[in-house]
C-alpha positions in Angstrom: 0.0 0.0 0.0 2.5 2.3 1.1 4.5 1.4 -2.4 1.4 2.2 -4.7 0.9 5.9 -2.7 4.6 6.4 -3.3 3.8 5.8 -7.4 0.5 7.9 -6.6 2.2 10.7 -5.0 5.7 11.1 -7.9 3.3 11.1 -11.1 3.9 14.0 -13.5 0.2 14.9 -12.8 0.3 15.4 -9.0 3.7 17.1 -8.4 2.6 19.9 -11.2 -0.5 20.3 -9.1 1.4 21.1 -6.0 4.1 23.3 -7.8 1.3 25.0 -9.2 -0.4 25.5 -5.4 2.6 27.2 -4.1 3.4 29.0 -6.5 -0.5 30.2 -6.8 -1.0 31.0 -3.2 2.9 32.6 -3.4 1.2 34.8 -6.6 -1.6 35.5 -4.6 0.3 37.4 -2.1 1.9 39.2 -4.5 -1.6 40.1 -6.4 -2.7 41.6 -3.1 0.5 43.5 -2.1 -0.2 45.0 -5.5 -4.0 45.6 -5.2 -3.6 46.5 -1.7 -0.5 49.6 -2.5 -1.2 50.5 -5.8 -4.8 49.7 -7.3 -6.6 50.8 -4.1 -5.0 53.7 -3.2 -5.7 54.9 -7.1 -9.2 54.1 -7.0 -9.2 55.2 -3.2 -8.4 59.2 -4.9 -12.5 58.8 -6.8 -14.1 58.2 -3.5 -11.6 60.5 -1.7 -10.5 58.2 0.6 -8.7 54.7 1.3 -10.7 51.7 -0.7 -10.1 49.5 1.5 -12.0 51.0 4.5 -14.9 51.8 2.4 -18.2 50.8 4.7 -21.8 51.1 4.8 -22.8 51.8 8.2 -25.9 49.9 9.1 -25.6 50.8 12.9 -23.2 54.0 14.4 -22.6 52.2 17.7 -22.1 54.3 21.1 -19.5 55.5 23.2 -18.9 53.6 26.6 -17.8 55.5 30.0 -13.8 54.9 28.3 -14.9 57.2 25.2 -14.8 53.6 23.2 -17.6 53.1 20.2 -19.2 50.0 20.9 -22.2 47.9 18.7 -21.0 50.0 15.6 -22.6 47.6 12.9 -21.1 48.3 8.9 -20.8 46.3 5.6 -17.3 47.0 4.7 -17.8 47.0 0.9 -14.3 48.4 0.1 -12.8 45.3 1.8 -14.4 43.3 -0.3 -14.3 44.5 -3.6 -10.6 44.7 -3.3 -10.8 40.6 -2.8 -12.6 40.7 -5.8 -9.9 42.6 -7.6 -7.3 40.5 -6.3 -9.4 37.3 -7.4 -9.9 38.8 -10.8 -5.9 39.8 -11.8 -4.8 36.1 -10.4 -7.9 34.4 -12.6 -6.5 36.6 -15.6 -3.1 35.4 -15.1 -3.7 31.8 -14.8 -6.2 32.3 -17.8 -2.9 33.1 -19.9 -0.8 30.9 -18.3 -2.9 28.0 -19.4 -3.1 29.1 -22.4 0.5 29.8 -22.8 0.8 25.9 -21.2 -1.9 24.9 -24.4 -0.2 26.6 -27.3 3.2 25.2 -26.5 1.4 21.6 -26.3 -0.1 22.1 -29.3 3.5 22.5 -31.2 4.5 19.3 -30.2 5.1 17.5 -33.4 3.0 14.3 -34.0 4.5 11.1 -33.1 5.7 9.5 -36.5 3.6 6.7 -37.7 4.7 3.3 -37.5 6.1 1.5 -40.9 3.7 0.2 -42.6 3.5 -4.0 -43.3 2.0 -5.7 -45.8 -1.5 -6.0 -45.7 -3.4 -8.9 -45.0 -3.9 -9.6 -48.7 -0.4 -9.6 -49.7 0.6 -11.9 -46.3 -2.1 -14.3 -47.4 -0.5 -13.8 -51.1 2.7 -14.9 -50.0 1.1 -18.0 -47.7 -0.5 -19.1 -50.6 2.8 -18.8 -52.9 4.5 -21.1 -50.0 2.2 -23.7 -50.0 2.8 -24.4 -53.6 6.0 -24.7 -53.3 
């Protein structure tokens, strides 16, 4: 058993899988780095302020005896639209890099085909032939 996971685990198949999960979740940092200090802060300058606390507040909360805001209640929109920009630029980019993966595939020449024998005419031809002999 432990033989046949061994097999399992080494196929082409499988390690390209996991390559391609670290490296993914290792992109996906660097997707939201980018989203998170560049994209937000530039579409942060059309609502005049930072996209990623963008909030609807459903409830304003109130201040405790320590001057704290408590039971503030928002939808924090801004936080999550930023997710989906992050989700959208790594989609994109493994969009192309499969397709990059299937156009290289694609150039891979044909196997050649195998030399051709006789067919079964000329094989019962020559059996034929023999047997008058």
């Amino acid at each position: 058993m432990l033989k046949e996971f061994k097999e399992f685990a080494m196929k082409g198949n499988l390690v390209d899988i996991a390559v391609g999960f670290v490296m993914g979740a290792a992109f996906n940092k660097v997707v939201a780095s980018f989203t998170g200090g560049i994209v937000s802060p530039l579409i942060g300058l059309l609502f005049d302020a930072d996209f990623r606390d963008l909030k609807y507040m459903l409830n304003e909360g109130t201040m405790n005896d320590a001057g704290e805001k408590v039971g503030e209640v928002a939808l924090l929109y801004g936080d999550f639209l930023t997710n989906v920009i992050d989700f959208i630029i790594v989609a994109f980019v493994m969009f192309l890099i499969v397709k990059g993966v299937n156009k290289m595939k694609k150039k891979e020449e044909p196997a050649p085909e195998p030399p051709k024998g006789p067919t079964a005419e000329e094989l019962l031809a020559e059996i034929r032939d023999a047997l008058k002999k």
